[in-house]
N, C-alpha and C positions, 0 to 999 in steps of 0.2 A: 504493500500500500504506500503510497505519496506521502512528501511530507505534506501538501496541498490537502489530504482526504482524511489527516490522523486528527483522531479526537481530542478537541482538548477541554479540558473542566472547564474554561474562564468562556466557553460559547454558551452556558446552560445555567438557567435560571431554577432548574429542577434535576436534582441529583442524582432521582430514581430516572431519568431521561438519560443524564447521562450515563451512566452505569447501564444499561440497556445499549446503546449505541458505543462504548466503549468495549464493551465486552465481546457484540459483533465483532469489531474491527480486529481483537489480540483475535479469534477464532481464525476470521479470516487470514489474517497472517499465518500463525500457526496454528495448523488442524489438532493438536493435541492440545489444547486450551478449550478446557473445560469444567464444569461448574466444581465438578469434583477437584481437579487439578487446584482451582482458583478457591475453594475449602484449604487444601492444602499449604496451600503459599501465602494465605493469609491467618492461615493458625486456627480455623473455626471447625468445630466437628462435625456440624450438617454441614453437605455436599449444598442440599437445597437452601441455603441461607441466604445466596446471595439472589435465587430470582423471587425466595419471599419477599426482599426487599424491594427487588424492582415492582411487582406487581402490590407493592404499597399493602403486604399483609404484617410486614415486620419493620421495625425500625433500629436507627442503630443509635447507640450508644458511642461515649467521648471512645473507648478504647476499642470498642469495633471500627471506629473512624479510621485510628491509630492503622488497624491491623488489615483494613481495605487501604489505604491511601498506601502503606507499604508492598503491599502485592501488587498493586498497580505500579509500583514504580514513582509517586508522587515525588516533584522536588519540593522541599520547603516553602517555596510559597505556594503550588500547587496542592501541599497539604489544607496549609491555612487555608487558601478559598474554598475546600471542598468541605472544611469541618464547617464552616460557616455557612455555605450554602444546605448542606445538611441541617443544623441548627435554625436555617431560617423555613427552609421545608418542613421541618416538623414541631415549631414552638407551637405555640398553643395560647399565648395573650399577644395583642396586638404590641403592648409595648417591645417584648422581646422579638415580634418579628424586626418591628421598625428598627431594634438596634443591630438584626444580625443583617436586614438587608443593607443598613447605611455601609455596614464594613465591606462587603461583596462586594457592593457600588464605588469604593474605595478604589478597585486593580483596575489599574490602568488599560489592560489588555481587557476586560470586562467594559469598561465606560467607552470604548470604543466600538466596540459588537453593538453594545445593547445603549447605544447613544438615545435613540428614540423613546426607548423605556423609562429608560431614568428623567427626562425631560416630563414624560404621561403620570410616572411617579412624583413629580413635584406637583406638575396640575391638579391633580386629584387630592393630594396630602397636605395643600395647604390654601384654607379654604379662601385667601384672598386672590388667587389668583383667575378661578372663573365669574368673580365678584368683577374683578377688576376686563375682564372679556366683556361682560352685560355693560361697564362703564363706557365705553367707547364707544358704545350708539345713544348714549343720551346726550341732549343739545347742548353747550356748552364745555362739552369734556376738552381737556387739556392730557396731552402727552406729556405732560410736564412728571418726575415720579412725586417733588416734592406738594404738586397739586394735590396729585392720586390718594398719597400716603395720608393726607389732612381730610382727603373727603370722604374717606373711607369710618365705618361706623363698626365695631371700632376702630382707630385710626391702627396705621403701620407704619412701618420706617420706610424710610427713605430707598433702603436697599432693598428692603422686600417688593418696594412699588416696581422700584429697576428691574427687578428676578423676574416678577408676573410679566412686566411687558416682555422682556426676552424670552420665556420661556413661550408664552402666548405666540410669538414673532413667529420662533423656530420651530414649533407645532404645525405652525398656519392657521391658527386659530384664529389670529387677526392678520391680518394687511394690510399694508397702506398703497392709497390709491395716489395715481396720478400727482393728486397734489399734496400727495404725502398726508391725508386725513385716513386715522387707521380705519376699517371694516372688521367687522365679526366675518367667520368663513366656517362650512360645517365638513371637516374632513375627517375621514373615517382615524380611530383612534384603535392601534390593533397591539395592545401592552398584551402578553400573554397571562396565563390566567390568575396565575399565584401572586404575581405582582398587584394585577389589576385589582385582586380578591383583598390585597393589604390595603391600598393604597384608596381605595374606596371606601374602606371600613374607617381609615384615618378620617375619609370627610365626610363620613355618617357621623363620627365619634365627636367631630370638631363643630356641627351645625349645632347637633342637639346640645352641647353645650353653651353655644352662642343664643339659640333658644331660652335655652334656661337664665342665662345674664338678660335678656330682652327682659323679661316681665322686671327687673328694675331699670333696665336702663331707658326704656320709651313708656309712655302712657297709654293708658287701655286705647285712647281713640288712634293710633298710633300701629296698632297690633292685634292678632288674634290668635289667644291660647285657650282651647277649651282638651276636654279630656271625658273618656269614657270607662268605668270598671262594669263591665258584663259577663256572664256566663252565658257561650255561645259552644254551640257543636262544633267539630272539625270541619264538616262541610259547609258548616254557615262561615268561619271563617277563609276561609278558600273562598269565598263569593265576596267576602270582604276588601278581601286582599286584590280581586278583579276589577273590584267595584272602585277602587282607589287606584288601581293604574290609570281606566280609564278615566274617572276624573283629573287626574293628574294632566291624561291627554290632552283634556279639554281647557284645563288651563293653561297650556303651553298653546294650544290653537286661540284661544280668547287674546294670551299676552305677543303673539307674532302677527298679530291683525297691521289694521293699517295705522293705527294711532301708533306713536313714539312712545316710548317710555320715559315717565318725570322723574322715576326713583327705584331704585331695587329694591327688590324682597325675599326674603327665603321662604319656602315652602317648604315644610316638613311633616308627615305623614310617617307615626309609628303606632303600633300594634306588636305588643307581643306577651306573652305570658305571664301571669303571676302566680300558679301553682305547677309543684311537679306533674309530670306525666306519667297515668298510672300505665304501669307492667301489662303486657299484653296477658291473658294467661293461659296456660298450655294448653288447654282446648282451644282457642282462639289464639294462632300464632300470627293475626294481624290484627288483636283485639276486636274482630268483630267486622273487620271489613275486609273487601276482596285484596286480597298480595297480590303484589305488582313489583317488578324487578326495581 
């Protein structure tokens, strides 16, 4: 195999991907590379440990990391990024994702693959920046950042105004025309999933907080916070949950009409649980409703 066609850890944002396409590639090299083999050389007693891993039934630990990055052959920094991408594959709170992806995002030979990413990963993760997208079609807006950064509610720095417009630029999210007045623009946004899956959760996590500061920081005529505690069926909720896309739609078709917008708003729409979910029970291994894969 080329060196143009060998695998390398810093192309993959999913570990169990690469480990699947790495492990092709030594096969195809050498036909006696084999799961078993590759048990062997990394110190593990199941044969089968390493495609549990890839088909996402098992996960590894700091010293499985250790003992795969060495049968691979990992150089020192190729360890590090793969213990970290590992770590950021399988944490489990969004803080620690955010900190294990900031370091992954850190290799140079990474920020350059995945240039696009990391730009869709700021968009998404920091919520002044599609704040600052909706700004630049209202009358009066200034490209200025230290305007941006004052008109903003609540305000931001100076440099984070700078960040949103360049990161927006590089996106194509906005434009500037002819005479240099920027454009909103809708081009497709293709972050793969595990990033995207973080990096969204950041700017659920960050509105509904900025929500929560609203009811002191504007006045009731100002805002609308109302809230619901129900006891509703599965399937009423599922209708729920539909029932709120579509008005969502409908407010994205009301706010793209032909009037201009005077002021931004957030829109937030949450529903979720307050008691546990009871145990299906062994007579009923889908608690009563039909399985479905």
């Amino acid at each position: 195999m080329s060196e143009a066609t060998t695998v390398s850890v810093f192309d993959f944002d999913d570990y169990r991907a690469y480990l699947r396409a790495k492990f092709e590639q030594l096969k195809a090299e050498k036909p006696f590379w084999s799961h078993r083999y590759f048990a062997r050389k990394a110190e593990i007693s199941s044969p089968s440990f390493l495609q549990l891993v890839i088909n996402n039934k098992r996960n590894l630990s700091r010293e499985s990391v250790f003992k795969f990055s060495r049968a691979l052959g990992h150089t020192k920094k190729e360890h590090e990024f793969f213990e970290n991408l590992v770590f950021l594959n399988q944490s489990k709170s969004l803080k620690e994702k955010n900190y294990y992806y900031e370091k992954v995002a850190r290799n140079t030979r990474f920020r350059s693959v995945k240039q696009l990413q990391k730009l869709e990963y700021d968009y998404f993760s920091n919520w002044f920046i599609p704040v600052v997208r909706e700004l630049v079609e209202l009358p009066g807006f200034r490209d200025d950042p230290e305007w941006i950064a004052k008109k903003l509610n609540p305000p931001i720095t100076v440099t984070e105004a700078r960040r949103a417009l360049k990161v927006l630029l590089e996106l194509g999210l906005v434009v500037a025309d002819d005479a240099g007045r920027y454009q909103k623009r809708e081009p497709s946004l293709t972050t793969e999933a595990e990033v995207r899956d973080l990096s969204i959760k950041n700017y659920h996590e960050t509105m509904i907080q900025l929500a929560k500061e609203a009811i002191q920081r504007f006045p009731s005529d100002q805002r609308h916070i109302s809230s619901l505690t129900l006891g509703i069926t599965e399937r009423q909720f599922q209708t729920i949950k539909k029932r709120l896309v579509e008005f969502g739609d409908e407010i994205l078709a009301l706010a793209t009409g032909e009037d201009r917008g005077e002021r931004i708003y957030q829109f937030n729409f949450q529903v979720f649980p307050l008691i546990q979910r009871d145990e299906p029970k062994p007579s009923e291994p889908c608690g009563g409703s039909p399985c479905s894969e």
